[in-house]
Every structure is written in C-alpha cells, then in structure tokens.
C-alpha positions in Angstrom: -0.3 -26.5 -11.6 3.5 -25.9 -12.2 5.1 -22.6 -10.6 6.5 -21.4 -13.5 4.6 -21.0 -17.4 7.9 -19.7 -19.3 5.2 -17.6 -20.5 7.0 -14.4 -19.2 10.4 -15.6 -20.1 10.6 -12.5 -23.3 9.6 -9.5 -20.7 5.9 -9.7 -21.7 3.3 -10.7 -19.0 -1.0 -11.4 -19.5 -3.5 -9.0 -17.8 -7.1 -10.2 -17.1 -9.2 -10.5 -20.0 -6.2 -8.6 -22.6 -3.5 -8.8 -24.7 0.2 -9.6 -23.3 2.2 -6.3 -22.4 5.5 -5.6 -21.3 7.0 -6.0 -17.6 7.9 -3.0 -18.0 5.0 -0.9 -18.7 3.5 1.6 -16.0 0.4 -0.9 -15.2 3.2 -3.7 -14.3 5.4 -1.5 -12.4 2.3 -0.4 -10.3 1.1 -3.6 -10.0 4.5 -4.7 -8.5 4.7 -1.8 -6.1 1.4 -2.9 -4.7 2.8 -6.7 -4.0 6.2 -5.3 -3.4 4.1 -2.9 -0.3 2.8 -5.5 0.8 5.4 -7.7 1.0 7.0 -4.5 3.1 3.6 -4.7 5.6 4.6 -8.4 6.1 7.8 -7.8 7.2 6.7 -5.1 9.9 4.0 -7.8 10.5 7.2 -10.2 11.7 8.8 -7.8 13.0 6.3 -7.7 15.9 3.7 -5.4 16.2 1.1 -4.6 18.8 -2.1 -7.3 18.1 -4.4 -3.9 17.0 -2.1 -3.1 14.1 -2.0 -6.6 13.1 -5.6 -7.3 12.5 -5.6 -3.7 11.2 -2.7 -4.8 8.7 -4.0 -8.2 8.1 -7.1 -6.5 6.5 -4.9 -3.8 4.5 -3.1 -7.0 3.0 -5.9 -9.0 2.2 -7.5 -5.4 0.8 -4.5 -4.8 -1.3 -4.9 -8.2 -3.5 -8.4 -6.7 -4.6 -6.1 -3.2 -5.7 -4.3 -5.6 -7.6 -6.9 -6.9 -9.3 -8.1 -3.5 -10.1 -4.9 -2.8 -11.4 -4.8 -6.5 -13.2 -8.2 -5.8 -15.2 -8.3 -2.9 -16.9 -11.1 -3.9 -18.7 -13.5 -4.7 -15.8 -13.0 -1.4 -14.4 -16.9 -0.8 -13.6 -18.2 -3.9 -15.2 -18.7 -7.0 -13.5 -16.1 -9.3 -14.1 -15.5 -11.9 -11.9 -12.6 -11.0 -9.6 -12.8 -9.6 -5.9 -14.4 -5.7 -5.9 -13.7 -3.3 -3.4 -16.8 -3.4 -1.5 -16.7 0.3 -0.8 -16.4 0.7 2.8 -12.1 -0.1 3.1 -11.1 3.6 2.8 -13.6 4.9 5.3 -12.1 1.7 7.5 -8.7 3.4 7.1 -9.7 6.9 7.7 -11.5 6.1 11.1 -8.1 3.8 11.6 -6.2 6.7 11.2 -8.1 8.7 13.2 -8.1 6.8 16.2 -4.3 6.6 15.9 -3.5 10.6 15.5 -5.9 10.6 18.5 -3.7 8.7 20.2 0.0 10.2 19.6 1.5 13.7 20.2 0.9 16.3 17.3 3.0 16.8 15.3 4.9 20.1 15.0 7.8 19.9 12.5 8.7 16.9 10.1 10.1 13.3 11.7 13.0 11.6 10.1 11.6 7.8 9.2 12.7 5.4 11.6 12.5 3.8 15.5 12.0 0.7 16.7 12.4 -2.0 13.8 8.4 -2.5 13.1 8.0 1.2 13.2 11.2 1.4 10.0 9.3 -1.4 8.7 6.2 0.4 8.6 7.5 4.0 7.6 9.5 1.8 4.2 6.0 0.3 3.3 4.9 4.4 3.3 7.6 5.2 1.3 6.9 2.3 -1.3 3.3 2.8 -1.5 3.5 6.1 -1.9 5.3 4.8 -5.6 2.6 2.8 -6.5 0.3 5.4 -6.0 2.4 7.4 -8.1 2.4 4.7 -10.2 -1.8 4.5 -10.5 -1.9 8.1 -11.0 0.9 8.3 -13.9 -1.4 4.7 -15.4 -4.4 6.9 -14.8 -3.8 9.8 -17.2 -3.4 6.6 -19.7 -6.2 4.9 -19.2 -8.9 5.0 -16.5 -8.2 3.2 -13.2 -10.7 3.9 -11.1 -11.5 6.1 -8.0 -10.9 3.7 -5.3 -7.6 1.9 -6.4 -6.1 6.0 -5.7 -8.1 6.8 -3.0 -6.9 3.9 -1.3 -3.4 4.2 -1.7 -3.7 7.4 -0.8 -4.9 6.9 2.4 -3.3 3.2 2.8 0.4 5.4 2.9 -1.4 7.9 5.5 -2.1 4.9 7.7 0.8 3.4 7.6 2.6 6.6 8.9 0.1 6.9 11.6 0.7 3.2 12.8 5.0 3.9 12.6 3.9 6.7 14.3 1.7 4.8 17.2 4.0 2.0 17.5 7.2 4.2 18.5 4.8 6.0 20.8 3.2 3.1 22.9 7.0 1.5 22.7 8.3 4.7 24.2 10.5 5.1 21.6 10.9 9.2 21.0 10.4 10.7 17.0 13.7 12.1 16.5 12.7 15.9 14.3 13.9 16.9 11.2 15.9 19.9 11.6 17.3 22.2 8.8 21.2 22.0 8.9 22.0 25.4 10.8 
C-alpha cells in the first residue's frame, strides 16, 4: 500500500462510511487538532519525562486515535461499526490521574504563565492545542451530534496535561513563575 492516493490532491478528504468533504470543514480541522495534540504529547514524550507520565501519556496517545475515530465516523456514533470504541472507563483514568497529580503539587493561588523546564512547555503547548480541538468538537457538535465522550475527554485530556506541566516543573524543582497584572 503506497503512502500517497492523490485522492486528496483537490482539498476534499473520505470520512468512514460517507461522502468526501472538504479539508477544510470543522470535522477535519478537529480531527487535525487531535493528531496535531498528539503529535505535541510526543514531543514532551522526547523531551524526557519522568517514567509515570510516560505510561500515563502513552495511554492518552493511544486513547486519542479512538477520538479520532469518533471524530472520523460520524455515522457510527452509537452504532456498532467496526473501529476502536472508547471503552468507557479513559476519562475516569484521567480524573483520578489528575487527582493524584494536584495532590502532589502546591495550590495554586493566582494564574501561571505557560512554561519551565522544556517537557513541562511541551506539555502546557499540547494544553493549549487541545483545548482547539475541543473547541473544535463543540463548534462540530452544534452541527451534528459527536458524542459525549469525544468532549468529555478532551475536556479533561487538556486538564491533565496542565496538571502533568504542572508536576513535572515541581518534582524538577523548577519554580511556576505567576501571572501578575502589569502595575
């Protein structure tokens, strides 16, 4: 199987099971804000984390291939096609994640300014891009259904992913410089 169809080559792409749409249109768009934040949680990946946030960000990867899918099938949403289904227990895997990690750093009392040690600005640009595609799935949502789980996840996946920038600066020593109005 070649790489490349040409079949994309006019700015028109195939979802699962429907017609061909435009690269351009919101589902696409979201769809490449998912690969494009987890392309983001690879690079923090190599930009070495502690072996806890790997396994924990392995998982998120391997997770967010089955929000693509989601994303890919409109039609299957609650039917039973045959692509990988969110088996229902990866958001509450995030939230106790999450709470283990909030646990484990200082409060926080004011706003932080996105940065750190390299994995930690890694980390808090894969926030900041899925936080589009969730925007994305909730603008694609008031076209068409997409399903509980593909926002609910993204939701917490960006939570997460603040809460392990967070953790890493932490455990590396590495100080949260505060926001602070200009004064």
């Amino acid at each position: 199987m070649k790489l490349y169809t040409r079949g994309g080559d006019r700015g028109e792409t195939g979802i699962w099971g429907e017609r061909r749409i435009g690269k351009d249109s919101v589902r696409i768009e979201t769809i490449g804000s998912v690969d494009e934040c987890n392309a983001m949680i690879g690079l923090a990946l190599a930009a070495g984390l502690p072996e806890r946030a790997v396994s924990v960000l392995r998982g998120v990867q391997k997770t967010l291939f089955v929000v693509g899918g989601e994303l890919m099938a409109p039609s299957r949403v609650g039917s039973g096609a045959e692509l990988p289904r969110p088996t229902g227990g990866e958001i509450r895997e995030l939230e106790d994640r999450i709470d283990e990690l909030d646990a484990a750093t200082p409060p926080l009392t004011n706003f932080i300014l996105p940065g750190g040690s390299l994995a930690a600005a890694h980390l808090h640009v894969a926030r900041a891009v899925c936080r589009r595609a969730e925007r994305g799935a909730v603008a694609l949502n008031r076209q068409e259904p997409v399903g509980e789980f593909v926002l609910a996840y993204l939701n917490r996946l960006a939570d997460l992913l603040f809460a392990l920038a967070r953790s890493v600066n932490h455990e590396a020593g590495v100080p949260e410089e505060l926001w602070a109005p200009r004064g």
